[in-house]
C-alpha positions as CSV (number, residue, x, y, z in Angstrom):
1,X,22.1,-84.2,8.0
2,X,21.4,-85.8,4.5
3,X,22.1,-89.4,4.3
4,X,25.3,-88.8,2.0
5,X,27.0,-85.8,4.2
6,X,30.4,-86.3,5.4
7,X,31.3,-88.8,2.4
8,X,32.8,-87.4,-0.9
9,X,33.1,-90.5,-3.9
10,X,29.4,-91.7,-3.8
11,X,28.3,-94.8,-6.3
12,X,24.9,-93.6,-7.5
13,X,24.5,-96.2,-9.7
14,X,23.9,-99.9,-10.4
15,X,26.3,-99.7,-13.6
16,X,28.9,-98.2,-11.7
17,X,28.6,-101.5,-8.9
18,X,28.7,-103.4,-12.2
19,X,31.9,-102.0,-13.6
20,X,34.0,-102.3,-10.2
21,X,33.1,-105.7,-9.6
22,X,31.8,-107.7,-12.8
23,X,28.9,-109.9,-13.1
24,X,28.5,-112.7,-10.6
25,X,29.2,-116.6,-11.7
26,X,26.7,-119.1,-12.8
27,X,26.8,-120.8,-9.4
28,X,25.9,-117.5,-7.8
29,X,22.9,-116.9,-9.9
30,X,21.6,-120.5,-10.0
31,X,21.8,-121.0,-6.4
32,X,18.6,-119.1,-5.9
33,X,15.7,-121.6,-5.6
34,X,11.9,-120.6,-4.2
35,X,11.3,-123.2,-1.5
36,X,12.4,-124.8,1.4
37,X,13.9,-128.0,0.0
38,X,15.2,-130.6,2.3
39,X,18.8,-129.5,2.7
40,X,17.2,-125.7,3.7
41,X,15.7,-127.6,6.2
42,X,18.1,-129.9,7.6
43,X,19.7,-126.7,8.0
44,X,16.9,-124.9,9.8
45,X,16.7,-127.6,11.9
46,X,20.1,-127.5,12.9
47,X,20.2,-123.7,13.4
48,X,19.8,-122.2,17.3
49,X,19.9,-118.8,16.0
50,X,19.3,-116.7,13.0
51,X,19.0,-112.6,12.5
52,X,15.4,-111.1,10.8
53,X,16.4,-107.9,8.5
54,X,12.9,-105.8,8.0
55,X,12.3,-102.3,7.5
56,X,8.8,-100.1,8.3
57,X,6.8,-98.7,5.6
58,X,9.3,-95.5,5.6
59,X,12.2,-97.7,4.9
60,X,14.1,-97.2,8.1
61,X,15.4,-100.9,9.0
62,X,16.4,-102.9,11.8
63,X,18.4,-106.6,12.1
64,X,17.6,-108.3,15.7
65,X,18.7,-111.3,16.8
66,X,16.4,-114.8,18.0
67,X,17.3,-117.9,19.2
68,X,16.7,-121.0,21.2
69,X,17.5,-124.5,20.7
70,X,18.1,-126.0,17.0
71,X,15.5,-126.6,15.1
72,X,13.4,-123.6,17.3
73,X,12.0,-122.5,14.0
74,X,9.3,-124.6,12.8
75,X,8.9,-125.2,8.9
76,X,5.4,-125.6,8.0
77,X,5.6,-126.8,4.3
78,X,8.3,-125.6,1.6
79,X,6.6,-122.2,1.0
80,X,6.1,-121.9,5.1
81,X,8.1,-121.4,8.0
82,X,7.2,-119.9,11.8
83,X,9.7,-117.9,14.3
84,X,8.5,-118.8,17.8
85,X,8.2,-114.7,19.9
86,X,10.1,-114.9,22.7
87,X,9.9,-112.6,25.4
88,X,12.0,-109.4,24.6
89,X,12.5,-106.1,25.5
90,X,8.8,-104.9,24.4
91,X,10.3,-102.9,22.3
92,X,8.9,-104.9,19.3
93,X,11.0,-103.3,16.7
94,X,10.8,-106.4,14.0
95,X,6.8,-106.8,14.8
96,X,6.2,-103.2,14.3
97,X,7.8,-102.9,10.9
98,X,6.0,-106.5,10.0
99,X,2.9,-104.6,10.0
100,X,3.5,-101.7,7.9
101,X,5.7,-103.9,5.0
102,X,6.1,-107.8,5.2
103,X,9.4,-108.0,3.7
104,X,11.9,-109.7,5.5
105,X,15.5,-111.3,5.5
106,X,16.3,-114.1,7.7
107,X,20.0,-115.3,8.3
108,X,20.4,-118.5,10.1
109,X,23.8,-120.0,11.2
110,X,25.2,-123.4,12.8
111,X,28.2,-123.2,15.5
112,X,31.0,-124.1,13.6
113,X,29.6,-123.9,10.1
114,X,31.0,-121.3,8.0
115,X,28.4,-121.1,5.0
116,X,25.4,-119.6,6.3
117,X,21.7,-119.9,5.0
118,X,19.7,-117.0,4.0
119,X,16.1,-116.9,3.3
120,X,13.7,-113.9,1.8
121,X,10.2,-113.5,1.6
122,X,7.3,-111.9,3.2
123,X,6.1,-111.5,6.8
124,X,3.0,-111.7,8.9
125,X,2.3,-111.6,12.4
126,X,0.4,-115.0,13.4
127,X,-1.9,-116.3,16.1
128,X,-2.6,-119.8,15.1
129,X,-3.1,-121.4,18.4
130,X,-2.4,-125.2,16.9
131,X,0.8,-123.9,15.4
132,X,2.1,-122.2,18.6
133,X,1.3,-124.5,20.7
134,X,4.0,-127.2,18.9
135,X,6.7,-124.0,19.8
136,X,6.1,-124.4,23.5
137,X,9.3,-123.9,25.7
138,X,8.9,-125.1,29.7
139,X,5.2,-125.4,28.8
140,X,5.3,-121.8,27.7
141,X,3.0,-121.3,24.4
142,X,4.3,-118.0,22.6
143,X,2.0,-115.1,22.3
144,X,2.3,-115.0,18.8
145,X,4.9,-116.2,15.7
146,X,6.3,-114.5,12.7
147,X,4.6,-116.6,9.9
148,X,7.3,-116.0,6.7
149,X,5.9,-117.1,3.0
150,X,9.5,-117.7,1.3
151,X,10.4,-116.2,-1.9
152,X,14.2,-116.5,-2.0
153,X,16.8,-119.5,-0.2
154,X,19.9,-119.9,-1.0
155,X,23.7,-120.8,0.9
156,X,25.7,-117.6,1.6
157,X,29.7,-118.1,1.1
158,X,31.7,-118.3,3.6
159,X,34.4,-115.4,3.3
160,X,32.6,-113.2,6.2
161,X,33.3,-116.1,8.5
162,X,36.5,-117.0,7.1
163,X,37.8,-113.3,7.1
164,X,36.5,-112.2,10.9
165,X,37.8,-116.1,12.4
166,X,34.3,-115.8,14.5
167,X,33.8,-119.7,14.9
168,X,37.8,-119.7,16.2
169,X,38.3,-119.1,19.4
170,X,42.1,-118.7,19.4
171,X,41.1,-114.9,17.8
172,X,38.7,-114.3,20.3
173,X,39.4,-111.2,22.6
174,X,40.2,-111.8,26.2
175,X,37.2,-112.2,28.5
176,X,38.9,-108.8,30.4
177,X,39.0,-107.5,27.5
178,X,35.4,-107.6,26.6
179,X,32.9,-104.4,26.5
180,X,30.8,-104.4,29.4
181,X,27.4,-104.3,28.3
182,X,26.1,-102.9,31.8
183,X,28.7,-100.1,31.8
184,X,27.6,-99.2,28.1
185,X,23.4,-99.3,29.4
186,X,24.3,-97.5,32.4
187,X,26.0,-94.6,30.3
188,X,23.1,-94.9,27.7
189,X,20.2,-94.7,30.2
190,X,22.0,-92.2,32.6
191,X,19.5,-92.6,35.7
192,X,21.0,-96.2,36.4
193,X,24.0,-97.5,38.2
194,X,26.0,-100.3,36.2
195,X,25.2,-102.6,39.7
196,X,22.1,-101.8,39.1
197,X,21.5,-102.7,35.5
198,X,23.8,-105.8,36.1
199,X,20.7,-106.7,38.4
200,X,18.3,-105.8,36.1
201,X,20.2,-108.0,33.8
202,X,20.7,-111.4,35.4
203,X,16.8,-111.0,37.0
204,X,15.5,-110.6,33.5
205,X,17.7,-114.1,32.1
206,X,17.1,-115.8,34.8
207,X,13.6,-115.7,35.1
208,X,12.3,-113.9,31.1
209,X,13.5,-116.3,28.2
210,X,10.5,-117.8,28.1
């Protein structure tokens, strides 16, 4: 299946994005600036969790989640910045695409703050024992860091937050009402019970985050 089967009105076009919704403000296209200045990293270092966007060499992507406490993401300088590697699933998704094309998005939010704080720029994999070493968790050193060289920061709007109400908990869902992310990995892996997987689970956050 092509990318575009099963859909009929297709925009092919920048021009045609340009004639639905207009140019963007001044605001919008000043607020770009090439470095970590010192609100960017107030910000970081109030942030306990961001999403990394990257894509292999092939262009298929992948967004995956990190976090730990604020301020887990160490900014070097105002070109710099290092994501700590926590132990995952091994499935190294993010890592993998690192090494066949370096670009990278990073989205980092604050509990409670709407306005979010992206960052772009390019991506290496790092083993700088002096850096990692400052990332220690328990008096666990990370195997290695995402090193990022920033190109782009700037403050996202706040209409996806307003809009979905995710920082109000009167429109959360039920807890009973809640997927079951055990039921959905038992169906997914087949040759697992969801007891099973619920075991697997609590074992692996009990003992694995760092």
């Amino acid at each position: 299946m092509s990318q575009t089967e099963g859909f009929r009105q297709l925009i092919t076009a920048e021009e045609e994005l340009n004639a639905l919704f207009g140019p963007p403000s001044a605001m919008v296209t000043r607020k770009v600036i090439p470095y970590i200045d010192h609100h960017c990293r107030s910000f970081i270092a109030q942030s306990p969790f961001l999403v990394i966007a990257t894509a292999d060499d092939k262009g298929l992507s992948d967004a995956s989640p990190r976090g730990d406490a604020p301020g887990f993401v160490m900014v070097k300088d105002e070109k710099h910045l290092v994501i700590p590697e926590r132990p995952g699933n091994k499935r190294m998704d993010s890592m993998r695409n690192i090494l066949s094309n370096g670009h990278i998005g990073l989205l980092f939010l604050i509990p409670g703050l709407e306005e979010t704080l992206r960052i772009n720029g390019k991506a290496c994999l790092i083993r700088d024992e002096d850096v990692l070493a400052q990332l220690a968790v328990n008096g666990k050193v990370p195997v290695i860091g995402i090193g990022v060289e920033v190109t782009e920061c700037f403050v996202h709007c706040a209409k996806a937050f307003k809009r979905s109400g995710l920082w109000s908990p009167d429109s959360w869902p039920a807890k009973d009402r809640l997927p079951s992310p055990a039921q959905m990995l038992a169906d997914h892996v087949k040759d697992m019970s969801v007891e099973e997987v619920e075991a697997s689970l609590r074992e692996s956050y009990s003992k694995r985050l760092y």
